[in-house]
C-alpha positions in Angstrom: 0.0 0.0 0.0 2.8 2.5 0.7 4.5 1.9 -2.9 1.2 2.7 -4.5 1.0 6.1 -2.8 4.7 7.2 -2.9 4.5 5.8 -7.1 1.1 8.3 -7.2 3.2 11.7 -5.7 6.0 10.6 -7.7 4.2 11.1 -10.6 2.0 13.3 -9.9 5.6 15.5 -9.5 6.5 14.6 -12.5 3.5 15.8 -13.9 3.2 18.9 -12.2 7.6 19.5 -13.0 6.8 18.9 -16.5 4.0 20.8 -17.1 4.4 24.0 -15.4 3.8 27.7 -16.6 6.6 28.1 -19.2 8.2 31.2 -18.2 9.1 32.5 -21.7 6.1 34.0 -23.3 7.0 33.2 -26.9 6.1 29.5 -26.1 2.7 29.9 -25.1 3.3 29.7 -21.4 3.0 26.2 -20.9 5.6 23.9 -21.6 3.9 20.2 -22.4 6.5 17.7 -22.2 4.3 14.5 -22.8 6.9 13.3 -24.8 9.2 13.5 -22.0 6.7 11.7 -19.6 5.8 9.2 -22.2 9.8 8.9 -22.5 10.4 7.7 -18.6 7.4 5.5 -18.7 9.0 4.0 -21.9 11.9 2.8 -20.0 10.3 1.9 -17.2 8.2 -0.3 -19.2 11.5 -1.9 -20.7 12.6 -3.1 -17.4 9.0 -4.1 -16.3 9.0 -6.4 -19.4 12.5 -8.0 -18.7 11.8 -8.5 -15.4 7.8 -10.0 -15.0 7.7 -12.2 -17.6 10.8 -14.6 -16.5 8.6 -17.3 -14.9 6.2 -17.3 -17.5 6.3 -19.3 -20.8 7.3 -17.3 -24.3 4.2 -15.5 -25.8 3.3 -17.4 -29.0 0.5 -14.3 -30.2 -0.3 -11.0 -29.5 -3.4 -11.6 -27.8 -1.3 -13.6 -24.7 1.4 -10.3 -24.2 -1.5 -8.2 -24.2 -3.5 -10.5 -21.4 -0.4 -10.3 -19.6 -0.1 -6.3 -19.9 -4.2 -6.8 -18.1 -3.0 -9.0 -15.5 0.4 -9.3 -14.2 1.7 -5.8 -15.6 -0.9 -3.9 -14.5 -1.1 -5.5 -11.0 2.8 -4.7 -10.4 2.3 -1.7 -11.2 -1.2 -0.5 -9.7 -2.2 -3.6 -7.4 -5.2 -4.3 -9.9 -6.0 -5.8 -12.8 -6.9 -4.0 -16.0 -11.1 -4.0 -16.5 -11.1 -5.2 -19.7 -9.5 -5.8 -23.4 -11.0 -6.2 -26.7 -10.1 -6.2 -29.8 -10.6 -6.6 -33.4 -8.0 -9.2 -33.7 -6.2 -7.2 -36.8 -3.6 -6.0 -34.4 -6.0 -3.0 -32.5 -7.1 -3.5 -29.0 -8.9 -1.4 -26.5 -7.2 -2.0 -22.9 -10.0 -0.6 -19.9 -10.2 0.2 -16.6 -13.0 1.7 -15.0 -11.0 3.1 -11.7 -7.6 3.9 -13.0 -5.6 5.1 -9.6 -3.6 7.5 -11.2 -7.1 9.1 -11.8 -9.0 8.2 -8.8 -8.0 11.4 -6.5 -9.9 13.9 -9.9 -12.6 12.4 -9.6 -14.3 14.5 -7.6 -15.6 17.1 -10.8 -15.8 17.4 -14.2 -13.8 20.6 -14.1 -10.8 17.9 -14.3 -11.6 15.6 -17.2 -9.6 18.4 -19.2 -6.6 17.6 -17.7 -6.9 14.2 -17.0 -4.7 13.1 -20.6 -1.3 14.4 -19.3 -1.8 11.7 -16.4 -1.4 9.0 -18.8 1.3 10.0 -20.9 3.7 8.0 -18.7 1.3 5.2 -18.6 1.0 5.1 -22.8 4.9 5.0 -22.8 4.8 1.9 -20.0 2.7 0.0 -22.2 4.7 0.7 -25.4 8.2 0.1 -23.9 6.9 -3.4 -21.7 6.3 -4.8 -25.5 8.6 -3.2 -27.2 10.8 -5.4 -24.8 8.4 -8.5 -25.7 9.3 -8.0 -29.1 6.0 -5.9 -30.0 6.3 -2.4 -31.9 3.3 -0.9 -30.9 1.5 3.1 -30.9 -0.3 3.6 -27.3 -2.9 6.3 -27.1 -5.7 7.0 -24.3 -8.4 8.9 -23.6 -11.0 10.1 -21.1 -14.6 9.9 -21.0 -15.5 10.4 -17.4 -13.3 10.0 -14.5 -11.3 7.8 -13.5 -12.1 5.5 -15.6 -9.8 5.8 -19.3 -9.3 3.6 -22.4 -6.0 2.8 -24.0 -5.5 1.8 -27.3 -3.1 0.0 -28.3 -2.1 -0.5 -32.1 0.7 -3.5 -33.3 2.5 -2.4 -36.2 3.2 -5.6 -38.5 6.5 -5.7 -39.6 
């Protein structure tokens, strides 16, 4: 229980670092580093997908690194399992959950659902860089409906 809340202020410090008021008023005044975000959770990802899987047989199809992502990923990382996958078995599936904990403290009003998508840059870049490691090239994108519940999509590029 104490690793969930010290990984929810560290990220939520890395959110609010990366995404303060830009001094420089050329640039807008914000400056949006998802990239950066999505960058850490990359690597993270990486190690996450070297390290889980080692007691677990090789993936023979997409569909079983995916279920894995639901299950064992997720729970390592968030002490739950995803809410649901589907797909449309041509390489597009839709991973769920319906009280995602990086979400769960703006919940409270709609007057956060606007800002809800830069919490889940890091966690798009987790997802792409745990199967980029399983030997998956994959785009991860997410959205928000109503909080804290989010979708990710997840796209396998053939070679």
């Amino acid at each position: 229980m104490a690793d969930a809340v010290l990984f929810e202020f560290l990220h939520t410090e890395m959110v609010a670092e990366l995404w303060t008021p830009d001094p420089d008023p050329g640039s807008g005044g914000q400056k949006t580093c998802p990239s950066v975000l999505e960058s850490v959770g990359f690597r993270v990802g990486q190690a996450l997908g070297e390290r889980l899987p080692r007691d677990t047989p090789a993936f023979r199809e997409e569909l079983d690194v995916l279920k894995f992502l639901c299950k064992d990923l997720w729970v390592a990382v968030f002490q739950k399992q995803m809410d649901g996958l589907r797909t449309n078995h041509q390489g597009i599936y839709v991973l769920q959950d319906n009280s995602f904990p990086l979400l769960v403290p703006m919940a409270s009003g709609l007057q956060y659902l606007e800002e809800a998508p830069k919490f889940l840059a890091f966690t798009c870049g987790l997802l792409c860089g745990a199967l980029h490691t399983l030997g998956f090239q994959s785009l991860v994108t997410a959205s928000v409906a109503a909080l804290p519940a989010c979708k990710f999509q997840v796209v396998i590029q053939k070679p």
